[in-house]
Backbone as JSON Lines, residues from 0, in Angstrom:
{"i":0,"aa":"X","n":[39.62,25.36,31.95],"ca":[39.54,26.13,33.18],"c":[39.84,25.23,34.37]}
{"i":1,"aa":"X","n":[39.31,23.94,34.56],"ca":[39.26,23.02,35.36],"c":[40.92,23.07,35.69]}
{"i":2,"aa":"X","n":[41.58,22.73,34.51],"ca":[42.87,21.81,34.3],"c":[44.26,23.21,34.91]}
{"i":3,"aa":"X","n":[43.73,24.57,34.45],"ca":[44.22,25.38,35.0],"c":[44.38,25.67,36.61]}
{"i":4,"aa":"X","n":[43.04,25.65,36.78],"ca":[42.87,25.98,38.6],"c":[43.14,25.01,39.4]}
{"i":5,"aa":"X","n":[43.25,23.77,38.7],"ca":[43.94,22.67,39.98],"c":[45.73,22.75,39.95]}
{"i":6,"aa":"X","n":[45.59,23.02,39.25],"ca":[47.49,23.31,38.93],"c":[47.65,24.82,39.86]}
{"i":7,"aa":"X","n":[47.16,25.53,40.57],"ca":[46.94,26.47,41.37],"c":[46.38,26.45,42.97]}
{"i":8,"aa":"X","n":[45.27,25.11,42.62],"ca":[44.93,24.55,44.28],"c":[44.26,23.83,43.79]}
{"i":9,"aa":"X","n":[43.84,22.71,45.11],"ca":[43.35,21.91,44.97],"c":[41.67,22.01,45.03]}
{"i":10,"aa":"X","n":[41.58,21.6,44.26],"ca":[39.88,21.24,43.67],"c":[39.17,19.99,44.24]}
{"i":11,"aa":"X","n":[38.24,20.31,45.39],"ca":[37.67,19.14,46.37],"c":[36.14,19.19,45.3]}
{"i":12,"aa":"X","n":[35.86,17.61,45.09],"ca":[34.37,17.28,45.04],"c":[33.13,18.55,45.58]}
{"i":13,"aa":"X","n":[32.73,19.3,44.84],"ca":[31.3,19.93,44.68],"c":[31.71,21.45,44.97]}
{"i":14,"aa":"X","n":[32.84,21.46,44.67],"ca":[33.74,22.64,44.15],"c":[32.87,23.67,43.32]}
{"i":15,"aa":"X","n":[32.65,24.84,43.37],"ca":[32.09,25.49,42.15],"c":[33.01,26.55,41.18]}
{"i":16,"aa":"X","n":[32.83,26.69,40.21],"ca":[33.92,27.39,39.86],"c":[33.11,28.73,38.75]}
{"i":17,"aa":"X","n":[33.12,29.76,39.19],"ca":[32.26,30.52,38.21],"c":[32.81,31.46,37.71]}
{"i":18,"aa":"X","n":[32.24,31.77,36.24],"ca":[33.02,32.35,35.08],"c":[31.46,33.64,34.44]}
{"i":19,"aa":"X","n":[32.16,33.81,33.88],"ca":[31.06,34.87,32.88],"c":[30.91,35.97,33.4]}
{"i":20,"aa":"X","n":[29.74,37.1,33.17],"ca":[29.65,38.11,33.45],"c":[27.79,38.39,33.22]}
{"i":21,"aa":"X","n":[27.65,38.38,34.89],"ca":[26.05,38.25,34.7],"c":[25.22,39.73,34.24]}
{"i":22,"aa":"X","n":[24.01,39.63,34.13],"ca":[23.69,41.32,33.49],"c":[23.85,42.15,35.03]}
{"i":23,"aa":"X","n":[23.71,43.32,35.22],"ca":[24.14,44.39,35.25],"c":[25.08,44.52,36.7]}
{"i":24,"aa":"X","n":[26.24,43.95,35.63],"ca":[26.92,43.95,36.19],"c":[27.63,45.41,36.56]}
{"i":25,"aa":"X","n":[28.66,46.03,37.66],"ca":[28.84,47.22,38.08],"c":[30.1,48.17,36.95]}
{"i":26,"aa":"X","n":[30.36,47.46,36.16],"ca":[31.17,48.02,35.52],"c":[30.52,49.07,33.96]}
{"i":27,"aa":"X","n":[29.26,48.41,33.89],"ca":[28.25,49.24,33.16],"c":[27.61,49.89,33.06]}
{"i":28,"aa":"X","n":[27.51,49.88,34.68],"ca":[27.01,51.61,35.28],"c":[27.19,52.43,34.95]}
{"i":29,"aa":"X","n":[26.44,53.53,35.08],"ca":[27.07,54.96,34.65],"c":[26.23,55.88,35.73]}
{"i":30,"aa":"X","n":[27.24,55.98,36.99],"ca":[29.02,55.81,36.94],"c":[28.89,54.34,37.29]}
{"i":31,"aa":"X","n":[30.38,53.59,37.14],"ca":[30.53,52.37,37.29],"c":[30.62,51.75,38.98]}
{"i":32,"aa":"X","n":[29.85,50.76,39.21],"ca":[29.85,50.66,40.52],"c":[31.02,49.29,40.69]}
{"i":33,"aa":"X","n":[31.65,49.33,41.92],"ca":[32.21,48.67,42.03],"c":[32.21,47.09,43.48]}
{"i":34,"aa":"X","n":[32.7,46.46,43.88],"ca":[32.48,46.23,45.0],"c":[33.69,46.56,45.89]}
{"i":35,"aa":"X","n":[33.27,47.09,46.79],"ca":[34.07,47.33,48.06],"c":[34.08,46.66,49.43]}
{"i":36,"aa":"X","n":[35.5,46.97,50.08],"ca":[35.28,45.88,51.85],"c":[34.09,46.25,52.24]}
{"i":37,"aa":"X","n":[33.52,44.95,52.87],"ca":[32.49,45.25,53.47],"c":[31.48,44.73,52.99]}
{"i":38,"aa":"X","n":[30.93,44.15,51.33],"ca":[29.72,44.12,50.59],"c":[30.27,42.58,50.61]}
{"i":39,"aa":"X","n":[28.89,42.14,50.69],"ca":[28.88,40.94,50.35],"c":[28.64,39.8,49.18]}
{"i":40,"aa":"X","n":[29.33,39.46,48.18],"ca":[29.21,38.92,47.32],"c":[28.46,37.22,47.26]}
{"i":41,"aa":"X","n":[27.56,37.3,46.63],"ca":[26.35,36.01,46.71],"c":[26.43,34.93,45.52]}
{"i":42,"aa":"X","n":[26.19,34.06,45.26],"ca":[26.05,33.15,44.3],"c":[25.31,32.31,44.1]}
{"i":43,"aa":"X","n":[24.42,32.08,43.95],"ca":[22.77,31.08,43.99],"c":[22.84,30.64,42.33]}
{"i":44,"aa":"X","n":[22.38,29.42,42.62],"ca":[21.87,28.53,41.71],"c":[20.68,28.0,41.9]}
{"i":45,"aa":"X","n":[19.63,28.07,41.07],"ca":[18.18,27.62,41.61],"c":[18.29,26.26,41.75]}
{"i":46,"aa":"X","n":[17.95,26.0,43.07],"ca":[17.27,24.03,43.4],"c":[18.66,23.83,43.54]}
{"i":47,"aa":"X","n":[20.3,24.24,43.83],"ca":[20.72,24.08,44.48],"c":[21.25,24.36,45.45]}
{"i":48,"aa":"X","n":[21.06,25.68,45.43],"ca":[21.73,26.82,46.91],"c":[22.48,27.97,46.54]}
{"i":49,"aa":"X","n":[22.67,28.45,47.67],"ca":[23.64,29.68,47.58],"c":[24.93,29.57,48.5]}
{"i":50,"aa":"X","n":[25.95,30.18,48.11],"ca":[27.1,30.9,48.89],"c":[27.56,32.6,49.05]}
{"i":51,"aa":"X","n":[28.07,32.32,50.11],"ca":[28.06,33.68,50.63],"c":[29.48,34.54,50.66]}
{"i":52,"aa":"X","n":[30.09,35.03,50.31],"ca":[31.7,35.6,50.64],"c":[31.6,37.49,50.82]}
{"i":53,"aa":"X","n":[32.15,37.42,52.27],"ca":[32.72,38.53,52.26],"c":[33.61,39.26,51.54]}
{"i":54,"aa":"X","n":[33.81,40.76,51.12],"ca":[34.53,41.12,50.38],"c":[35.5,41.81,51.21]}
{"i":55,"aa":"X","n":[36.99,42.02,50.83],"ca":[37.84,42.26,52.17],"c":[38.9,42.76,51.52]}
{"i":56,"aa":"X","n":[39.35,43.64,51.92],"ca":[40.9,44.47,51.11],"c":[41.62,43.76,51.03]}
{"i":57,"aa":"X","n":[41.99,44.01,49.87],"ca":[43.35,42.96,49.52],"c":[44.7,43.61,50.01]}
């Protein structure tokens, strides 16, 4: 994954790069939820922090 995404951009020191599919996630909904402009997508790791990204039409 590493060796892929730097061949795409550059990868600075304390970079995070996240993969998987955490539980309930919106596609298992019923109905399936999705994210839309406007919602804010979060990422926390305990004891080291969080990040924050807006979600924005592509």
């Amino acid at each position: 994954i590493v060796s892929y995404l730097s061949g795409l951009m550059t990868l600075s020191p304390g970079d995070l790069i996240a993969t998987g599919t955490p539980p309930g996630v919106g596609f298992a909904r019923k109905p399936p939820v999705f994210l839309q402009p406007g919602d804010t997508c979060r990422l926390e790791i305990t004891g080291l922090g969080q990040i924050e990204n807006p979600v924005k039409e592509a």
